[in-house]
C-alpha positions as CSV (number, residue, x, y, z in Angstrom):
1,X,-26.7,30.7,-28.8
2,X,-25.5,33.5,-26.2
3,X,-22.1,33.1,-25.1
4,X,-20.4,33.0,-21.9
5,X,-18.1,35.9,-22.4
6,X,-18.1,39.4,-21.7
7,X,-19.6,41.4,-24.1
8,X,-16.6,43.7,-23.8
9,X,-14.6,41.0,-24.8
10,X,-16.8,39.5,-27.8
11,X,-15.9,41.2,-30.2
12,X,-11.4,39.8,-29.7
13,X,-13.0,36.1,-29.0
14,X,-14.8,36.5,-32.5
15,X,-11.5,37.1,-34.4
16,X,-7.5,37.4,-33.9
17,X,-6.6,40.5,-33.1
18,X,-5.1,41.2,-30.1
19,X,-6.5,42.6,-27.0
20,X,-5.9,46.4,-26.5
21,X,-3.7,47.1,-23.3
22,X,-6.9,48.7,-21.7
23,X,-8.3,45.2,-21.7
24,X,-5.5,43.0,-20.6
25,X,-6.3,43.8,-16.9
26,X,-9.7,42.5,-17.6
27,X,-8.8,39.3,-19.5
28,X,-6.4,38.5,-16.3
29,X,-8.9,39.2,-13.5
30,X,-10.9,36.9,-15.5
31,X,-8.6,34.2,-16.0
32,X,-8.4,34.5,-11.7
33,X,-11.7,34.4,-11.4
34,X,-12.2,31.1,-13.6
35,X,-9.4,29.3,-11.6
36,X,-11.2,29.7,-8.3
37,X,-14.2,28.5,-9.6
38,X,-12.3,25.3,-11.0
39,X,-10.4,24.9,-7.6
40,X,-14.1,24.9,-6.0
41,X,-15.4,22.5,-8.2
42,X,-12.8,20.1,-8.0
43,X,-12.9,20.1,-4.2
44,X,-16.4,19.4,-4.2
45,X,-16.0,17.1,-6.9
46,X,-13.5,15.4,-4.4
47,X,-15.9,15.4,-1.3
48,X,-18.7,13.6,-3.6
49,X,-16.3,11.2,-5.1
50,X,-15.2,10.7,-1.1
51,X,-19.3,10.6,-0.2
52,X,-19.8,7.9,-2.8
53,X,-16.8,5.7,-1.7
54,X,-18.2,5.8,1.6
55,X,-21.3,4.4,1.0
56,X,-20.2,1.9,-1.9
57,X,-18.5,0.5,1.4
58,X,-21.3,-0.1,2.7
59,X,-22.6,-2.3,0.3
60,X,-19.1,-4.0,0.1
61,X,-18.7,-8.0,0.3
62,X,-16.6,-7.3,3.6
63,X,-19.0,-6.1,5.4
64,X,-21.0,-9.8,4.4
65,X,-18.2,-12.2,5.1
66,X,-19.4,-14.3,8.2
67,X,-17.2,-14.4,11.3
68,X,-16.4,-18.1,10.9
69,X,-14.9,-17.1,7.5
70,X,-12.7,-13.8,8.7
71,X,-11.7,-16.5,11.5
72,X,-10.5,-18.6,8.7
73,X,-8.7,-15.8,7.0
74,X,-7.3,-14.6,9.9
75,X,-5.6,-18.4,10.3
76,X,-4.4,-18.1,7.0
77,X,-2.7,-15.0,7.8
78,X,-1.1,-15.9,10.8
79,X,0.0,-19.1,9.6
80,X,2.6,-17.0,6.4
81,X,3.8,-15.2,9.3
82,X,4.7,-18.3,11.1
83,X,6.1,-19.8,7.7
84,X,8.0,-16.8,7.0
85,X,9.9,-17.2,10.5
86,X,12.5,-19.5,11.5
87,X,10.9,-20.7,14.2
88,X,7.2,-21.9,14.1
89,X,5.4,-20.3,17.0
90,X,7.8,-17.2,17.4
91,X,6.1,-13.5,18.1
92,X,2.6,-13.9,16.5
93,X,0.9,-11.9,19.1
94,X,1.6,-8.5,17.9
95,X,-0.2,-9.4,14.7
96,X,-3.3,-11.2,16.6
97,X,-3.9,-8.2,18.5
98,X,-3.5,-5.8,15.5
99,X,-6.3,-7.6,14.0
100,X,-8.6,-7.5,17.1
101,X,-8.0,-3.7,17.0
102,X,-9.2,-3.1,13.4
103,X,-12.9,-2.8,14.0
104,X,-15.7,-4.8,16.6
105,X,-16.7,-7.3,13.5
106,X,-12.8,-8.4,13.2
107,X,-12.3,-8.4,17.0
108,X,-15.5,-10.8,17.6
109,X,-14.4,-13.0,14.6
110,X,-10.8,-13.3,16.2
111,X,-12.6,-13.8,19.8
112,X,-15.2,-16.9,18.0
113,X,-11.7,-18.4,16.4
114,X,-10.4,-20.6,19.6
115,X,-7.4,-21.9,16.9
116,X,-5.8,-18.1,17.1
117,X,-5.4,-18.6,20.7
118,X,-3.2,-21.4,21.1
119,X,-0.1,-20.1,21.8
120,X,0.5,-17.7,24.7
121,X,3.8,-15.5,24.2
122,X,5.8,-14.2,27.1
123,X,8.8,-12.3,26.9
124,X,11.5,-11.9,29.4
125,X,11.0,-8.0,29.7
126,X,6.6,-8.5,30.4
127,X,7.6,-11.5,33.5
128,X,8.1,-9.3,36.3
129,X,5.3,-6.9,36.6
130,X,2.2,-8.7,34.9
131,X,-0.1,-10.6,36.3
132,X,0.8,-13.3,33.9
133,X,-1.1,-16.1,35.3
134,X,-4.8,-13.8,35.0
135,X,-3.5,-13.0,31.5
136,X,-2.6,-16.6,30.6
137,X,-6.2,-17.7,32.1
138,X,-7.8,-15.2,30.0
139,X,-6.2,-15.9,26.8
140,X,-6.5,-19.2,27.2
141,X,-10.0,-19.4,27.8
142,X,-11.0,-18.2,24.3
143,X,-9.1,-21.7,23.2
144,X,-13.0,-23.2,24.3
145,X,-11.6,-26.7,25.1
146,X,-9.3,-27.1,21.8
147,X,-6.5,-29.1,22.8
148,X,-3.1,-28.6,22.2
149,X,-2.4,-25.4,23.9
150,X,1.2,-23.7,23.6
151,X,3.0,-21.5,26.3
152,X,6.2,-19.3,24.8
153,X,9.0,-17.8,26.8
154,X,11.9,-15.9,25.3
155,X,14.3,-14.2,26.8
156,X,16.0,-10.9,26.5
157,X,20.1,-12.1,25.2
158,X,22.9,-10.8,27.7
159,X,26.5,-11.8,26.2
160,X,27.0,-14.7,28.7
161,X,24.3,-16.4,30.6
162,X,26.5,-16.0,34.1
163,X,25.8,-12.0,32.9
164,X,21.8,-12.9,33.6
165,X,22.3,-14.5,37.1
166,X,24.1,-12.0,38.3
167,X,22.0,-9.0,36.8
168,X,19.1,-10.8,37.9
169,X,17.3,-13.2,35.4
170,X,13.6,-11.7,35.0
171,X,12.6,-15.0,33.2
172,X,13.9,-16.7,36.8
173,X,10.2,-14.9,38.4
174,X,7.8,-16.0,40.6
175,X,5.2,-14.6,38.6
176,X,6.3,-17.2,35.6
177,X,7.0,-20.3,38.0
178,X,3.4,-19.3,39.8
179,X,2.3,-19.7,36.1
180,X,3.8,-23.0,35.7
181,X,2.6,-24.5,38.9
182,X,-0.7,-23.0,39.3
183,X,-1.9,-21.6,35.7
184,X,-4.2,-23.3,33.4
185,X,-3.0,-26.4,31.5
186,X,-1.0,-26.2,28.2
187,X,0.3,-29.2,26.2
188,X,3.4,-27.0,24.7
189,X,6.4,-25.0,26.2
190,X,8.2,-23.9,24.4
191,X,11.5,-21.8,26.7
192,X,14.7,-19.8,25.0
193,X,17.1,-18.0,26.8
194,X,20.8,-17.2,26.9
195,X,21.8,-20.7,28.9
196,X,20.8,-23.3,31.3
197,X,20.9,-21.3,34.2
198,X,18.0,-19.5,33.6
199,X,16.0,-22.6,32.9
200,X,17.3,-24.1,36.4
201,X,17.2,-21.1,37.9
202,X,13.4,-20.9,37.5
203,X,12.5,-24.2,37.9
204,X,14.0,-23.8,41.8
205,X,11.5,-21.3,42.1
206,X,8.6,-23.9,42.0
207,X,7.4,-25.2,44.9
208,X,6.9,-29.3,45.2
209,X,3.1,-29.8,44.9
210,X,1.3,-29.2,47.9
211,X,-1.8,-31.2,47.3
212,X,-2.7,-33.8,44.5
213,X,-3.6,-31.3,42.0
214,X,-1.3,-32.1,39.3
215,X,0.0,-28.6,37.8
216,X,0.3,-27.3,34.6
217,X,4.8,-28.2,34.6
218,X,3.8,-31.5,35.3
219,X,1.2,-32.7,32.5
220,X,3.2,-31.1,29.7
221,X,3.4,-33.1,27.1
222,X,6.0,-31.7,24.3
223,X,9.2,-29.1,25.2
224,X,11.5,-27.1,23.5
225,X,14.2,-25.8,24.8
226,X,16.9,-23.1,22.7
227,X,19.9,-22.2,24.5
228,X,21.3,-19.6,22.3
229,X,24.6,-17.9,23.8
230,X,26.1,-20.6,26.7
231,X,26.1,-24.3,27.7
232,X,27.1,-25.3,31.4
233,X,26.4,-28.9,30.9
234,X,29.3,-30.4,32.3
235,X,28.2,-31.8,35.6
236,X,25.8,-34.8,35.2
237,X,24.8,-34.3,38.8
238,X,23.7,-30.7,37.9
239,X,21.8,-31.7,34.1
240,X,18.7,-29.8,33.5
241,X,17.3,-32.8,31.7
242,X,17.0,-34.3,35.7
243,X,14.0,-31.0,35.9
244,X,12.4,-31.9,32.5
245,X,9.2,-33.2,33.0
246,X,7.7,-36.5,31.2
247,X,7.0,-35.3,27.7
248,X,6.6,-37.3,24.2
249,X,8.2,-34.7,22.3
250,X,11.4,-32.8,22.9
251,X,12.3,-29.9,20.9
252,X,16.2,-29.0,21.9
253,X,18.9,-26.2,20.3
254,X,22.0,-25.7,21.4
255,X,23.8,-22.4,21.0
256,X,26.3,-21.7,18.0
257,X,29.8,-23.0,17.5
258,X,31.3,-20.0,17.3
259,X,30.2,-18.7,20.8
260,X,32.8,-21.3,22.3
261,X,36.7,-20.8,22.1
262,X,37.4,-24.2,23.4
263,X,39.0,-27.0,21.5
264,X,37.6,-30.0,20.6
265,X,37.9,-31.8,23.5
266,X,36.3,-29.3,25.0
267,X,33.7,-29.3,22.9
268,X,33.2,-33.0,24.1
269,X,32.8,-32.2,27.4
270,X,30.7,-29.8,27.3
271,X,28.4,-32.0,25.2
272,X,27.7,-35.1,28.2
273,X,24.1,-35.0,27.6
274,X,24.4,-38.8,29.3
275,X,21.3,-37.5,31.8
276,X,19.4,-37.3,28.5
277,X,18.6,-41.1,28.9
278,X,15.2,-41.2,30.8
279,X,13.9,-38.6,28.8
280,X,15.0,-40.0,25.2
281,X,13.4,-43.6,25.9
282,X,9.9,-41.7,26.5
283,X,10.3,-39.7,23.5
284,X,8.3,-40.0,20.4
285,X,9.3,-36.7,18.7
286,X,12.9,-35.3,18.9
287,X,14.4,-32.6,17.2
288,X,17.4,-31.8,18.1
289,X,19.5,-28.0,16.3
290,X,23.2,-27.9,16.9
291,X,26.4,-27.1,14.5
292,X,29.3,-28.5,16.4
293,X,31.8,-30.6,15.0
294,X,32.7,-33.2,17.5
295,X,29.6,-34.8,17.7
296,X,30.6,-38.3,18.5
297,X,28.0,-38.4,21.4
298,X,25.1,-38.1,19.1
299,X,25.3,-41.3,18.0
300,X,24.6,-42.5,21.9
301,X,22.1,-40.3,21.8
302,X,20.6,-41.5,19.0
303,X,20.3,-45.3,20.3
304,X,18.1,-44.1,23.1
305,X,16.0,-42.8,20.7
306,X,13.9,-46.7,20.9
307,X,10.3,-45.1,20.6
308,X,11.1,-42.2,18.5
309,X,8.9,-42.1,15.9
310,X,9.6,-38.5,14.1
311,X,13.0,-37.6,14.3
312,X,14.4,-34.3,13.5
313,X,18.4,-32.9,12.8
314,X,19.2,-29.6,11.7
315,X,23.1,-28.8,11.7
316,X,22.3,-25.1,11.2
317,X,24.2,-24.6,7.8
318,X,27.7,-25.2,9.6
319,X,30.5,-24.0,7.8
320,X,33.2,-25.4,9.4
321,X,34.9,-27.9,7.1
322,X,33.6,-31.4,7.0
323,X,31.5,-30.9,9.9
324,X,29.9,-34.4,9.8
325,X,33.1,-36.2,9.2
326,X,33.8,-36.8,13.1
327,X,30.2,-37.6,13.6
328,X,30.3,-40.3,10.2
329,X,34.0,-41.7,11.4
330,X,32.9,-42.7,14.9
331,X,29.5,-44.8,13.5
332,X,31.2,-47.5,12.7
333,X,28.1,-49.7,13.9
334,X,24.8,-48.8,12.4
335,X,22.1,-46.6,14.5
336,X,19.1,-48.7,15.1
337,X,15.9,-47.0,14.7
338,X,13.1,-49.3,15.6
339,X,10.0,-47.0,15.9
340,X,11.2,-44.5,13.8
341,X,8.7,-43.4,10.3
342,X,9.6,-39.4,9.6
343,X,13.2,-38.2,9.2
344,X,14.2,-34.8,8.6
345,X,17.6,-33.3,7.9
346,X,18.2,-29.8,8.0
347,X,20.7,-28.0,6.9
348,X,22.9,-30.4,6.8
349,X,25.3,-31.0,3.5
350,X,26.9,-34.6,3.4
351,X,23.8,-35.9,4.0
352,X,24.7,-39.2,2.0
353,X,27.0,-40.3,4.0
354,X,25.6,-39.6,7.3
355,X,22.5,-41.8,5.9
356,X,24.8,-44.5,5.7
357,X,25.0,-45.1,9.5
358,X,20.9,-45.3,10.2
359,X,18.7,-48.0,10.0
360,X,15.1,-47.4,9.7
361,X,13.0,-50.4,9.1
362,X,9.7,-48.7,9.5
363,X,10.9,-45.8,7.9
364,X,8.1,-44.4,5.6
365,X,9.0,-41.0,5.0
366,X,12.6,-38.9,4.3
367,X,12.6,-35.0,4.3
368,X,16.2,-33.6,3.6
369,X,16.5,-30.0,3.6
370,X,20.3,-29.7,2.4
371,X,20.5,-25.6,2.9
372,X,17.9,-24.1,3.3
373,X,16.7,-19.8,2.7
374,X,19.3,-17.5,4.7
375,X,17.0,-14.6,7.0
376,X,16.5,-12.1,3.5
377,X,14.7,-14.8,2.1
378,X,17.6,-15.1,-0.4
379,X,17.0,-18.5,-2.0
380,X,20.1,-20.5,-1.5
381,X,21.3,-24.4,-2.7
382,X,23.7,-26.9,-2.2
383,X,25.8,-28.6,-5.6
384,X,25.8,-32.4,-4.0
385,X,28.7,-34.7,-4.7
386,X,28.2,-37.3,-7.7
387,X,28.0,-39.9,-4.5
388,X,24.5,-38.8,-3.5
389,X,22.6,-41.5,-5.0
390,X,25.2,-44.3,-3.4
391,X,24.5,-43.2,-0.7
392,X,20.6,-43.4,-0.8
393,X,21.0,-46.6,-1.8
394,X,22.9,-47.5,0.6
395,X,20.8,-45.7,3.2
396,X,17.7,-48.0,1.8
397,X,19.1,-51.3,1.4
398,X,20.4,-51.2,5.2
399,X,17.1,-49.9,5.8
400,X,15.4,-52.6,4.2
401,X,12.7,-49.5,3.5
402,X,12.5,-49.7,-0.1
403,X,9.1,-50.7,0.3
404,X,8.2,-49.1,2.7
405,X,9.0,-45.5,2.2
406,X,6.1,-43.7,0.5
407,X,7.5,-39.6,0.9
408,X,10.4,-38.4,0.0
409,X,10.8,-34.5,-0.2
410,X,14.5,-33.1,-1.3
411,X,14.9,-29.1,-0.7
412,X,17.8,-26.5,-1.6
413,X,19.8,-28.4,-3.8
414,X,21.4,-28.1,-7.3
415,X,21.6,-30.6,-10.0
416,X,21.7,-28.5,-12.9
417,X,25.8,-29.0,-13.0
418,X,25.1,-33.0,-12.7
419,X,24.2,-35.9,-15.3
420,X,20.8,-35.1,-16.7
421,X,19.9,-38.7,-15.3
422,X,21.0,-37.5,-11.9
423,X,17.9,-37.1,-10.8
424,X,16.6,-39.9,-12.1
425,X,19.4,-41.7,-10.7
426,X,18.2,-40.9,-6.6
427,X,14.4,-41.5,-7.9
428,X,15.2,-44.9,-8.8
429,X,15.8,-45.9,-5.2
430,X,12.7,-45.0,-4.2
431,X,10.2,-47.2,-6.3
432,X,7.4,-47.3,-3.8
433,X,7.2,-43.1,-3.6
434,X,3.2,-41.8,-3.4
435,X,4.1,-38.6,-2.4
436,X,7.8,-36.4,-4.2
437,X,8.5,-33.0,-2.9
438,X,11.0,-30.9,-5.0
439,X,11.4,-27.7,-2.9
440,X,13.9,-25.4,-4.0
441,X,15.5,-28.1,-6.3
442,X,17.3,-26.8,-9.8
443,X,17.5,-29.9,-12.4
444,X,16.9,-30.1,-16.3
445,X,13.2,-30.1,-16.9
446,X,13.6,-32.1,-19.9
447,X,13.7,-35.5,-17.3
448,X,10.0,-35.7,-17.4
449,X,9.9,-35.4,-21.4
450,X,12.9,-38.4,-21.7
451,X,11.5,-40.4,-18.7
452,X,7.7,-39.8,-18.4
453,X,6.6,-42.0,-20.9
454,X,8.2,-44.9,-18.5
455,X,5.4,-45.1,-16.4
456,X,6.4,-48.6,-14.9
457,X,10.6,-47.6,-14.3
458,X,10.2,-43.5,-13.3
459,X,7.8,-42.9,-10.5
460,X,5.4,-45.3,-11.3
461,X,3.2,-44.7,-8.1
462,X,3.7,-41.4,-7.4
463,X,0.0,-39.8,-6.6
464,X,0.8,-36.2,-5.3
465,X,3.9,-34.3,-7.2
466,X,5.1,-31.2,-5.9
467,X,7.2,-28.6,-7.2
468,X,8.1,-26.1,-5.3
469,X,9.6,-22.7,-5.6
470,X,10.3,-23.4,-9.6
471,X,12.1,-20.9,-11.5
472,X,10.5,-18.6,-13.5
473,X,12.0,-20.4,-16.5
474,X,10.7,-24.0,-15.5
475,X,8.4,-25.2,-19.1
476,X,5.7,-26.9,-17.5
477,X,4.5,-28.0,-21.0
478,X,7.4,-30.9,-19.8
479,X,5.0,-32.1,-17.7
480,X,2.2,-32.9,-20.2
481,X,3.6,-36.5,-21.3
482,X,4.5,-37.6,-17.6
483,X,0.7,-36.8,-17.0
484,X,-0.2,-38.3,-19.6
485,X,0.9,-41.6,-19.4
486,X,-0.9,-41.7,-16.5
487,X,-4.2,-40.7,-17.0
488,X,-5.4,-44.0,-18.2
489,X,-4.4,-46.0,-14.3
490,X,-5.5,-42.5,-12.7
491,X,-2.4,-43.1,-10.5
492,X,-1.5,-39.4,-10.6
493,X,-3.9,-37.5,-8.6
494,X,-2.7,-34.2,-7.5
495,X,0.5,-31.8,-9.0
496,X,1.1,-28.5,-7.1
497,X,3.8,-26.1,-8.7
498,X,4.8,-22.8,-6.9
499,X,7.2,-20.4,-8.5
500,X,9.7,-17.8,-7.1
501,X,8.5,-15.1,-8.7
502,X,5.5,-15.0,-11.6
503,X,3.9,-17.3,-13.3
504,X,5.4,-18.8,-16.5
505,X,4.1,-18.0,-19.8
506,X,3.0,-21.5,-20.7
507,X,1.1,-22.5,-17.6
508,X,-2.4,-21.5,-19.4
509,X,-2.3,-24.2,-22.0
510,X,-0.7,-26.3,-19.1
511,X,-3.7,-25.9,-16.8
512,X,-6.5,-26.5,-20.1
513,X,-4.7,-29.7,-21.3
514,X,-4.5,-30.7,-17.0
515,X,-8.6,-30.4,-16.9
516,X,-9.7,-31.8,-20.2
517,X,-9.4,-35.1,-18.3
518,X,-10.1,-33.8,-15.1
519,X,-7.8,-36.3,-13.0
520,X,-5.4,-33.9,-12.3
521,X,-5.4,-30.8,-10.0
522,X,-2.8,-28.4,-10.4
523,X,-2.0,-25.4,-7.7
524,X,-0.8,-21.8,-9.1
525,X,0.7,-19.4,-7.1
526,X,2.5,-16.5,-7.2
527,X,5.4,-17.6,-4.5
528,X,6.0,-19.6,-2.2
529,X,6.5,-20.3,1.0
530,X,8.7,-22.7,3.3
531,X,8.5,-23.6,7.2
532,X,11.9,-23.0,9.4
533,X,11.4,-24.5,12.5
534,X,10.2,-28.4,10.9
C-alpha cells in the first residue's frame, strides 16, 4: 500500500526517532497545509449539510398541512395568549399580524380563518390619524358573516383622568365616534381608559342619527367598560350609564382602592351607581371587578339584577382587612336571584359568608376562584376558614339548589392544613354534581382511596372530573379505585388532569389501567393554563 507521506519523511513515520532539525520546518509546513485542507472540507461539508436541509424542507409535512388546519392552529395559538392574559381579548393583534407576515401559505390560511378576525384592537395613540373606520371595514370583512364581532379601545393611562381632558383625550376623536356611528356592525365593545370622562367625552362627539339607519353604537349587544385610574360618578344627572346603549351583557371595572384617598363615606358617594337601574333589568350577563370596601350599594345593585342569568364578581384580591365584612353586615335580607344559573367569584376570600346572602333557585352552576395566579404566573392559594363547608350549606339550602346545581369548580385554595374529610365535607353538599373542577386546589390525595369505593355517598354522578394544575407529586394511581367503582354504571365518562410542571412518574400505568375498559378518557399535559378575565 503506498502511503500518503513524504518520502522524505518515511523513513521517521516508520520508527521513533525523532525528526532531525533540518526537517522540523517541513513537518510544520505540513501540519499548515493539512489544516487548511480540513477547514475547506468542513466548510463544504457545512454547505452540503445546509443543501440537504433545504431540500428535506421541501418534502416536510408543513409544507402539506391544509389551510383550514394552520387556521385551526393558528386559533389554538391565539387562544394561550388570550388565557395567559388577564383580560380575554386584550392586544392579540400584534401576534395575528406576525403570523400573516411569516410566508403567503400562513397569510392566506390566517386570511380563509374568519374566527381570527373577530376582534378589532384600537389604541388611544393609532385614533387620531388612521383612517379607522376603512381599517375596521377591512378587517372586519374577513369575519365573512360570523357573528359575534368585537371592537377594543384602550387608552394610553395619564395619572388622573381630568389630566386627559385637559391634554386633549385622543380616544375623545372623531375618527373613533365616526367609527361608532357609521362603521360596520359589531356585537362587542369593549372601552378602557383612565375615567368616565373620556367615555362621555366621546360619546358627545356622536351625532343623533340622521336617518333611520340604525348605527353600529346602537345595535351593540354586550359592553365592557374598565375605568382604571378615576371615578367621577357622583352626579346621577351626569351618569354615563344614561349613554350606554341597550345591551344583554355588561362587562364593568372600577379602578383600584388605593387610587382614592377619601374615607369611607366617601367611598359611598362616589359609588351611586343608582342610574344603573335601566340597564341592570335588561341585562343577562353582568360582571362586575371592584376592591372597595364599603360596598353596601352592591347589594341594590344586585336586586336589579331580575334577568341576569350569568353573573360575575371579582373583588381583585383586595387586601384590605375584612373587605367583605361591610358588604356581608348590611345583607341582612337575602338577594333574590330569579334568572340567575352561572355564578362566579373571583378573587374574592370569605366567600362563605358572602354566599350566605344569595338566593339562586335556578342556580345550576358555582365557579369560585378564591385567589387566583399573581401577573409572573406565580401559582398562589388561599388556606379557607374551617367554616367553608357551613357556609355552602347554607348557601344551598336557602338556595333550594341542591338539586339543581350540576358544576361546581373551586380554584386557588388550600386544604392540605384542613381535616382530610374537608374536602369531602364541601362535596357532600353538592350530591347532584356532573361536572367538578379542582383548579389549583392542594388536598390529600388519599380522599379518593378512603372515599372512592362509596360510589353512592362521594360524587356519585359526577361524569367529567377535572384536576387541574396538580402538583408534580399528585399519585394518580389514587384515582384507580374511584374509577373503578364506577366502571360497571359507566357514570364516569371523562377525567382531565393537568400538572404544573412534568408529568408524574406513575401516570403510565395510570393511563393503561384507564383504557383496558375504555370508559374513561384521561387528558395529559405538560401545564396548564387558566383564563383571567371569566
Amino acid at each position: 500500500m503506498e502511503s500518503d507521506h513524504p518520502e522524505h519523511l518515511a523513513h521517521i513515520f516508520a520508527s521513533n526517532i525523532p525528526p532531525q532539525p533540518l526537517e522540523i520546518p517541513s513537518i510544520e509546513h505540513a501540519i499548515e497545509e493539512t489544516s487548511k485542507a480540513i477547514d475547506e472540507l468542513q466548510q463544504r461539508l457545512q454547505k452540503l449539510q445546509h443543501h440537504r436541509q433545504g431540500y428535506r424542507t421541501l418534502l416536510s409535512a408543513v409544507r402539506r398541512i391544509p389551510p383550514e388546519v394552520l387556521g385551526e392552529i393558528f386559533s389554538f395559538f391565539l387562544a394561550i395568549i388570550r388565557r395567559r392574559k388577564e383580560r380575554v381579548t386584550h392586544r392579540l393583534r400584534v401576534p395575528l399580524i406576525d403570523l400573516c407576515l411569516v410566508c403567503r401559505a400562513w397569510r392566506d390560511a390566517a386570511f380563509s380563518t374568519p374566527e381570527l378576525w373577530t376582534v378589532f384592537e384600537i389604541s388611544s395613540s393609532s385614533v387620531p390619524a388612521s383612517p379607522l373606520l376603512e381599517r375596521a371595514s377591512q378587517w372586519f370583512s374577513r369575519c365573512k358573516g360570523i357573528p359575534n364581532k368585537t371592537l377594543l379601545v384602550y387608552h394610553r393611562f395619564h395619572p388622573r383622568a381630568h389630566d386627559c381632558v385637559q391634554e386633549g383625550c385622543n380616544v375623545a376623536n372623531p375618527n373613533l365616534a365616526k367609527l361608532l356611528a357609521e362603521g360596520p356592525s359589531f356585537e362587542n365593545l369593549v372601552f378602557e381608559c383612565t375615567g368616565p370622562q373620556c367615555f362621555r367625552a366621546l360619546v358627545g362627539l356622536m351625532d343623533s342619527p340622521k336617518s333611520e339607519k340604525i348605527r353600529p353604537w346602537d345595535s351593540i349587544k354586550s359592553l365592557g367598560l374598565g375605568f382604571h385610574q378615576d371615578w367621577d360618578e357622583v352626579k346621577p344627572s351626569n351618569s354615563i350609564f344614561h349613554l350606554v346603549p341597550s345591551v344583554t351583557s355588561l362587562a364593568l371595572e372600577l379602578p383600584d382602592r388605593y387610587l382614592f384617598e377619601t374615607h369611607d363615606e366617601d367611598i359611598q358617594l362616589l359609588l351611586r351607581l343608582h342610574p344603573l337601574q335601566p340597564v341592570l333589568t335588561n341585562l343577562t350577563t353582568f360582571t362586575f371587578l371592584c376592591d372597595w370596601d364599603n360596598m353596601a350599594t352592591l347589594s341594590g345593585i344586585l336586586r336589579l339584577c331580575i334577568n341576569t342569568e350569568v353573573l360575575t364578581l371579582d373583588f381583585k384580591n383586595s387586601r384590605r382587612s375584612s373587605a367583605l365584612l361591610p358588604l356581608v353586615q348590611f345583607l341582612h335580607h337575602e338577594v333574590l336571584l330569579p334568572s340567575l344559573r352561572i355564578l362566579r367569584l373571583r378573587r374574592v376570600q370569605d366567600a362563605a359568608h358572602f354566599l350566605q346572602s344569595f338566593n339562586t333557585p335556578l342556580l345550576v352552576e358555582l365557579d369560585i376562584n378564591f385567589i387566583g395566579s399573581d401577573d409572573e404566573g406565580t401559582v398562589r392559594s388561599f388556606m379557607p376558614p374551617e367554616t367553608l363547608p357551613y357556609g355552602l350549606a347554607s348557601f344551598v339550602a336557602r338556595s333550594r339548589s341542591k338539586e339543581s346545581l350540576r358544576k361546581l369548580r373551586l380554584a386557588s385554595i388550600d386544604l392540605t392544613g384542613t381535616r382530610p374529610i374537608f374536602l369531602k365535607d364541601i362535596l357532600g353538599h353538592f350530591p347532584a354534581l356532573t361536572h367538578l373542577v379542582l383548579d389549583n386546589v392542594q388536598f390529600d390525595p388519599f380522599i379518593f382511596c378512603m372515599f372512592g369505593i362509596d360510589k353512592k355517598g362521594f360524587l356519585p354522578r359526577v361524569q367529567v372530573l377535572e384536576l387541574l394544575r396538580l402538583g408534580r407529586d399528585f399519585p394518580l394511581s389514587f384515582l384507580s379505585i374511584f374509577v373503578s367503582k364506577r366502571r360497571p354504571e359507566n357514570v364516569l365518562k371523562k377525567i382531565v388532569t393537568t400538572f404544573r410542571d412534568f408529568e408524574p412518574q406513575d401516570f403510565d400505568g395510570l393511563d393503561r389501567s384507564l383504557k383496558l375498559d375504555g370508559v374513561v378518557h384521561v387528558n395529559m399535559v405538560e401545564r396548564g393554563f387558566t383564563s383571567g378575565f371569566t
